[in-house]
N, C-alpha and C positions, 0 to 999 in steps of 0.2 A: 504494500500500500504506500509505502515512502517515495516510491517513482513516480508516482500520479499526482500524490502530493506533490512532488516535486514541480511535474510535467504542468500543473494546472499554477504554479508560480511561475516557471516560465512566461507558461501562454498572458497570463496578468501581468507580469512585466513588458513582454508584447505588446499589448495593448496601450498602456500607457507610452510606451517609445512610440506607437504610430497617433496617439492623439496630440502629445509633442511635437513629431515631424509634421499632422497635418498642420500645425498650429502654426509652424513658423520659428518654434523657439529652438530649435535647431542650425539653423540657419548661418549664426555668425561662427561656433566653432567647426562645423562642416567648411564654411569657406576656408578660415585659417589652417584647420587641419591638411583641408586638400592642398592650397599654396605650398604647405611646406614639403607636404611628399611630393608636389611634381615640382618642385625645386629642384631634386635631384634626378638627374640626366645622365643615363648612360645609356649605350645601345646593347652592351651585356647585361644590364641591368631588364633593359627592355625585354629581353630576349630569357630572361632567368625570371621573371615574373611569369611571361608568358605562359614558360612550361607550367609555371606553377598551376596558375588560374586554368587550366585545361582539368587538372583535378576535381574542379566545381562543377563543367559540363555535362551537361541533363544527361547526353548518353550515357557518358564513362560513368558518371553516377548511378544510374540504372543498373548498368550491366556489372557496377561493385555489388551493389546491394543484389542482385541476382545470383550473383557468386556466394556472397555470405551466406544469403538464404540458404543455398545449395551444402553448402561447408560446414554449415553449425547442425542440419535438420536433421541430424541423427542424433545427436547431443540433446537439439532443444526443438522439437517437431514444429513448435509456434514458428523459428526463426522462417518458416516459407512464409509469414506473414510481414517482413521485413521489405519487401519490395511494396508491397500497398501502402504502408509506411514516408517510402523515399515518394510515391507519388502522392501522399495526403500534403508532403512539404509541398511539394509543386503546386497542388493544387492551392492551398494557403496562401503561396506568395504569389501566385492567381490572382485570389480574390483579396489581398492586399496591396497588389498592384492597381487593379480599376479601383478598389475606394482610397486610398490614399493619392492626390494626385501629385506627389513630388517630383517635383524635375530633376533628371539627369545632367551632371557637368556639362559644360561646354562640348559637343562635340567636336570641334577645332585641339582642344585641349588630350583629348583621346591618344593610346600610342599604344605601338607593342607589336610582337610580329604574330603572322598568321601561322600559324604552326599545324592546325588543324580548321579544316571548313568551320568557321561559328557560323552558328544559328542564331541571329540576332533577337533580341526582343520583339513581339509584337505589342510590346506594351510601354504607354510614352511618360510614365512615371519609372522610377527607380530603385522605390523603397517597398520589398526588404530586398539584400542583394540572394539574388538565388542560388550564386556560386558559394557564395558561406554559407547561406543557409544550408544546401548539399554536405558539402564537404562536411561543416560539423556536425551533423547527421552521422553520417560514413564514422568520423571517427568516432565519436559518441557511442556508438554500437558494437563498436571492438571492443570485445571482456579481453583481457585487463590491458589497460592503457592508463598508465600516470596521468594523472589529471592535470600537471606541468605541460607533458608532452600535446594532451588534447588542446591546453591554454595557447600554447604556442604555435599549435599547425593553424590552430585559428585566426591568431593574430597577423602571421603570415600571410594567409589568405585575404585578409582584411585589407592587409597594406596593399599587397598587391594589387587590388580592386579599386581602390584609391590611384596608386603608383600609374595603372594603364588609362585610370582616368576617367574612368565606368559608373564611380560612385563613389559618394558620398560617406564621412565615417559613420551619419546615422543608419543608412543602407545600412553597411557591414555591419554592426550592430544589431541592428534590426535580425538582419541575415540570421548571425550566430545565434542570438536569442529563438529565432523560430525552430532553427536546426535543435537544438539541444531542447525546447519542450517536447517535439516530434520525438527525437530519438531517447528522453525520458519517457512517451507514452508509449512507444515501444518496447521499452526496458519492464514494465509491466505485465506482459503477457509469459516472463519465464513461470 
Protein backbone atom coordinates (compact mmCIF):
# COMPACT_ATOMS: atom_id res chain seq x y z
CA UNK A 1 0.00 0.00 0.00
CA UNK A 2 3.02 2.45 0.47
CA UNK A 3 3.47 2.61 -3.54
CA UNK A 4 0.14 4.11 -4.07
CA UNK A 5 0.48 6.03 -1.35
CA UNK A 6 3.39 7.18 -2.76
CA UNK A 7 2.06 7.18 -6.47
CA UNK A 8 -1.10 9.29 -5.52
CA UNK A 9 1.62 12.14 -3.81
CA UNK A 10 3.38 12.05 -6.87
CA UNK A 11 0.39 12.59 -9.16
CA UNK A 12 -0.66 15.61 -6.37
CA UNK A 13 2.56 17.16 -6.70
CA UNK A 14 1.77 16.96 -10.49
CA UNK A 15 -0.98 18.64 -10.28
CA UNK A 16 0.19 21.53 -8.54
CA UNK A 17 3.46 21.89 -10.95
CA UNK A 18 0.81 22.07 -13.85
CA UNK A 19 -1.44 24.75 -12.13
CA UNK A 20 1.92 26.73 -11.59
CA UNK A 21 3.18 26.23 -15.08
CA UNK A 22 -0.44 27.19 -16.30
CA UNK A 23 -0.34 30.16 -14.08
CA UNK A 24 2.76 31.61 -15.40
CA UNK A 25 4.64 31.43 -12.18
CA UNK A 26 7.16 29.43 -13.63
CA UNK A 27 8.13 31.60 -16.19
CA UNK A 28 11.02 33.61 -14.96
CA UNK A 29 13.20 30.64 -13.42
CA UNK A 30 12.45 28.53 -16.76
CA UNK A 31 13.94 31.52 -18.76
CA UNK A 32 17.02 31.92 -16.52
CA UNK A 33 17.51 28.34 -16.14
CA UNK A 34 17.35 27.78 -19.96
CA UNK A 35 19.82 30.81 -20.79
CA UNK A 36 22.31 29.27 -18.68
CA UNK A 37 22.23 25.64 -20.06
CA UNK A 38 22.39 26.86 -23.67
CA UNK A 39 25.19 29.04 -22.61
CA UNK A 40 27.16 26.25 -23.10
CA UNK A 41 28.02 25.28 -26.69
CA UNK A 42 29.67 22.45 -27.86
CA UNK A 43 29.18 20.21 -30.98
CA UNK A 44 30.23 17.03 -28.74
CA UNK A 45 28.23 18.32 -26.25
CA UNK A 46 25.41 18.53 -28.81
CA UNK A 47 26.08 15.21 -30.07
CA UNK A 48 26.40 13.58 -26.23
CA UNK A 49 23.08 14.96 -25.40
CA UNK A 50 21.76 13.68 -28.33
CA UNK A 51 22.54 10.06 -27.69
CA UNK A 52 21.21 10.69 -24.45
CA UNK A 53 17.74 12.14 -25.19
CA UNK A 54 17.06 9.07 -27.61
CA UNK A 55 16.67 7.03 -24.34
CA UNK A 56 13.32 9.11 -23.61
CA UNK A 57 11.86 8.15 -27.20
CA UNK A 58 8.23 6.72 -27.28
CA UNK A 59 9.79 3.76 -29.32
CA UNK A 60 12.90 2.78 -27.51
CA UNK A 61 10.74 3.36 -24.41
CA UNK A 62 8.01 0.93 -25.52
CA UNK A 63 10.03 -1.62 -26.63
CA UNK A 64 12.23 -1.28 -22.99
CA UNK A 65 9.26 -1.77 -21.17
CA UNK A 66 8.31 -4.69 -23.41
CA UNK A 67 11.54 -6.31 -22.76
CA UNK A 68 11.12 -5.97 -18.86
CA UNK A 69 7.70 -7.12 -19.00
CA UNK A 70 9.17 -10.14 -20.89
CA UNK A 71 12.29 -10.47 -18.32
CA UNK A 72 10.76 -10.14 -14.97
CA UNK A 73 7.09 -12.20 -15.91
CA UNK A 74 8.38 -15.26 -14.55
CA UNK A 75 9.45 -13.78 -11.20
CA UNK A 76 6.56 -11.37 -11.09
CA UNK A 77 3.53 -12.52 -13.71
CA UNK A 78 1.90 -8.76 -13.06
CA UNK A 79 5.21 -7.40 -14.78
CA UNK A 80 3.29 -8.03 -18.56
CA UNK A 81 1.35 -5.35 -17.13
CA UNK A 82 4.28 -2.83 -17.27
CA UNK A 83 3.94 -1.98 -20.95
CA UNK A 84 0.14 -0.57 -20.23
CA UNK A 85 1.92 1.32 -17.74
CA UNK A 86 4.64 3.05 -20.01
CA UNK A 87 1.49 3.89 -22.26
CA UNK A 88 -0.90 5.32 -19.24
CA UNK A 89 2.46 7.82 -19.16
CA UNK A 90 1.96 8.65 -22.80
CA UNK A 91 -1.35 8.93 -22.41
CA UNK A 92 -1.15 11.56 -19.22
CA UNK A 93 1.40 13.70 -20.99
CA UNK A 94 -1.42 13.41 -23.77
CA UNK A 95 -3.90 14.91 -21.95
CA UNK A 96 -1.59 17.40 -20.10
CA UNK A 97 -0.23 18.51 -23.13
CA UNK A 98 -3.95 19.82 -24.64
CA UNK A 99 -4.84 21.29 -21.20
CA UNK A 100 -1.85 22.97 -20.17
CA UNK A 101 -1.15 25.37 -22.99
CA UNK A 102 2.75 26.20 -22.38
CA UNK A 103 4.94 27.04 -24.94
CA UNK A 104 7.98 25.57 -26.20
CA UNK A 105 11.46 27.44 -26.38
CA UNK A 106 12.22 29.25 -29.09
CA UNK A 107 12.43 27.06 -31.86
CA UNK A 108 15.46 29.11 -33.44
CA UNK A 109 17.15 28.31 -30.07
CA UNK A 110 16.74 24.28 -30.76
CA UNK A 111 20.03 22.09 -31.58
CA UNK A 112 21.50 18.64 -31.44
CA UNK A 113 22.02 16.07 -34.12
CA UNK A 114 19.75 13.78 -35.74
CA UNK A 115 20.99 10.41 -34.75
CA UNK A 116 17.70 8.72 -35.13
CA UNK A 117 14.31 9.78 -37.26
CA UNK A 118 12.39 11.98 -34.38
CA UNK A 119 8.84 11.86 -34.26
CA UNK A 120 8.02 15.36 -33.43
CA UNK A 121 5.26 16.42 -31.21
CA UNK A 122 1.91 16.99 -32.53
CA UNK A 123 1.29 18.92 -29.60
CA UNK A 124 2.07 22.86 -29.40
CA UNK A 125 2.45 23.09 -25.61
CA UNK A 126 5.60 21.55 -23.85
CA UNK A 127 4.76 20.65 -20.54
CA UNK A 128 5.27 17.75 -19.06
CA UNK A 129 8.40 16.70 -21.11
CA UNK A 130 7.74 13.14 -22.30
CA UNK A 131 11.25 12.17 -22.74
CA UNK A 132 11.60 12.29 -18.76
CA UNK A 133 8.65 11.59 -18.07
CA UNK A 134 9.60 7.98 -20.05
CA UNK A 135 12.92 7.55 -19.02
CA UNK A 136 12.03 8.00 -15.22
CA UNK A 137 9.49 5.48 -15.70
CA UNK A 138 12.13 2.82 -17.20
CA UNK A 139 14.22 3.52 -14.45
CA UNK A 140 12.00 3.75 -11.67
CA UNK A 141 10.95 0.15 -12.44
CA UNK A 142 14.22 -1.45 -12.34
CA UNK A 143 14.38 -3.41 -8.76
CA UNK A 144 17.07 -2.52 -7.39
CA UNK A 145 18.43 0.62 -8.53
CA UNK A 146 20.02 3.35 -5.88
CA UNK A 147 17.90 5.87 -5.73
CA UNK A 148 21.31 8.23 -6.27
CA UNK A 149 21.65 6.52 -9.43
CA UNK A 150 17.77 6.84 -10.46
CA UNK A 151 18.32 10.85 -9.18
CA UNK A 152 20.92 11.21 -11.54
CA UNK A 153 20.00 9.59 -14.81
CA UNK A 154 17.07 11.93 -14.24
CA UNK A 155 18.79 14.93 -13.82
CA UNK A 156 20.80 14.20 -16.81
CA UNK A 157 17.95 13.68 -19.00
CA UNK A 158 16.42 16.83 -17.78
CA UNK A 159 19.59 18.87 -18.71
CA UNK A 160 19.76 17.41 -21.78
CA UNK A 161 16.06 18.52 -22.71
CA UNK A 162 16.90 21.82 -21.66
CA UNK A 163 20.62 21.80 -23.34
CA UNK A 164 18.99 20.65 -27.08
CA UNK A 165 16.57 23.37 -26.31
CA UNK A 166 13.19 21.25 -26.33
CA UNK A 167 12.09 22.43 -22.91
CA UNK A 168 11.73 24.03 -20.31
CA UNK A 169 13.00 23.07 -16.59
CA UNK A 170 9.26 23.02 -15.53
CA UNK A 171 8.63 20.60 -18.52
CA UNK A 172 11.53 18.33 -17.11
CA UNK A 173 10.16 18.58 -13.83
CA UNK A 174 6.82 18.04 -14.64
CA UNK A 175 8.25 15.01 -16.94
CA UNK A 176 10.07 13.38 -13.90
CA UNK A 177 7.25 13.87 -11.53
CA UNK A 178 4.70 12.08 -13.89
CA UNK A 179 7.27 9.33 -14.72
CA UNK A 180 7.99 8.20 -11.17
CA UNK A 181 3.93 8.46 -9.93
CA UNK A 182 3.33 6.05 -13.00
CA UNK A 183 6.15 3.88 -12.21
CA UNK A 184 5.20 4.19 -8.23
CA UNK A 185 1.56 2.89 -9.45
CA UNK A 186 3.08 0.29 -11.20
CA UNK A 187 5.36 -0.79 -8.39
CA UNK A 188 1.83 -1.65 -6.69
CA UNK A 189 0.77 -4.54 -8.54
CA UNK A 190 3.96 -6.82 -7.11
Amino acid sequence: MDSLRVAWSWFALLALTAVAVAAGACREVDTAVFDVVQSVRAPALDLAASLISVFGQTGLTIAVALAIAVLRFRAYPRAALIPLFIFATLAFEAALKLLIPEAPPPHERSRGVDLVPFIHSPFASSFPSGHVARFAFLVRIVDPIPTWVLGVGIVVMALTRIYLGEHWLSDTIGGAILGLGVANAARTLR
